[in-house]
C-alpha positions as CSV (number, residue, x, y, z in Angstrom):
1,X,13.6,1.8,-1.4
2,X,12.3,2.1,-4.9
3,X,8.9,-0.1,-5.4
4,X,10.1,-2.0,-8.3
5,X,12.6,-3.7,-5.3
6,X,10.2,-4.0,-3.1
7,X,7.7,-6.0,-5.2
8,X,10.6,-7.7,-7.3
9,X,9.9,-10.9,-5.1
10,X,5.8,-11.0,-5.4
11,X,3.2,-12.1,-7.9
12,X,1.0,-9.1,-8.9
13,X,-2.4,-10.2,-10.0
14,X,-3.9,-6.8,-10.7
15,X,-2.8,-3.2,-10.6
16,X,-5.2,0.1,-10.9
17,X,-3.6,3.2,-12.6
18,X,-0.8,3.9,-13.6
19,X,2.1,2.3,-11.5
20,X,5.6,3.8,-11.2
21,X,8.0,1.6,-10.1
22,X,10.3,4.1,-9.8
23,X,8.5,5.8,-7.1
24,X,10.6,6.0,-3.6
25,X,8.8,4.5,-0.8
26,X,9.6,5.6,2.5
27,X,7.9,3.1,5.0
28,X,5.4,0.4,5.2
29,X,2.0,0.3,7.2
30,X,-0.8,-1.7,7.6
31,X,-2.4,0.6,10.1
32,X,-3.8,4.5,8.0
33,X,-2.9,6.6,10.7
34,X,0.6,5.7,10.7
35,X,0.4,6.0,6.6
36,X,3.0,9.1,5.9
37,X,4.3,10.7,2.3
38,X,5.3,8.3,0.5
39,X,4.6,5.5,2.3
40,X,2.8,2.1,1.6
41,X,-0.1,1.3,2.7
42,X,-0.8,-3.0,3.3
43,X,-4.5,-3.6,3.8
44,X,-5.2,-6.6,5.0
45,X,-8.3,-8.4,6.8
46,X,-8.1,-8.6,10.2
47,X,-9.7,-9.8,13.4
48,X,-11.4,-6.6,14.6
49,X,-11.7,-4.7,11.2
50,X,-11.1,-5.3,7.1
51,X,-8.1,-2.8,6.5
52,X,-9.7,-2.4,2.8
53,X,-11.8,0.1,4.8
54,X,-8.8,2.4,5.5
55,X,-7.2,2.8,1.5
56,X,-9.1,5.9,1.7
57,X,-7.4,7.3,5.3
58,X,-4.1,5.9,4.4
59,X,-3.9,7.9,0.5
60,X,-4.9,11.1,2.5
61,X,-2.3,10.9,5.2
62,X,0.2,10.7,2.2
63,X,0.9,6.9,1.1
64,X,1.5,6.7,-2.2
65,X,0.2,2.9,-3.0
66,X,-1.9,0.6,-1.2
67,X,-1.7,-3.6,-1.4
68,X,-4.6,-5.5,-1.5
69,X,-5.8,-9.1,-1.1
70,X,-7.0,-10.5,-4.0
71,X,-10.5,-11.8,-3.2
């Protein structure tokens, strides 16, 4: 799925870098270690942990763009 369809339906805030919304995305995870090439990467807060932590792990196991929440 191409990222401009993905977000098509959401209210971006903010974006860092350059964004192309032509870029293929392969799968969507909110945990880094399942992060792959070009996958997404959703950090979110959770219970346990703040998934903001884990933009880091998840680029390096191959995800090409990581959401945020907008605090």
């Amino acid at each position: 799925m191409k990222l401009k369809d993905l977000v098509k339906n959401i209210e971006i805030i903010e974006t860092k870098g350059d964004i192309d919304y032509n870029l293929e995305i392969s799968d969507i995870s909110y945990n880094s270690k399942n992060s792959t090439k070009d996958s997404a990467f959703v950090a979110v807060i959770g219970q346990k942990t703040d998934g903001h932590k884990y933009i880091k792990n998840a680029i390096e196991n191959g995800a090409s763009i990581a959401f945020v929440e907008y605090f």
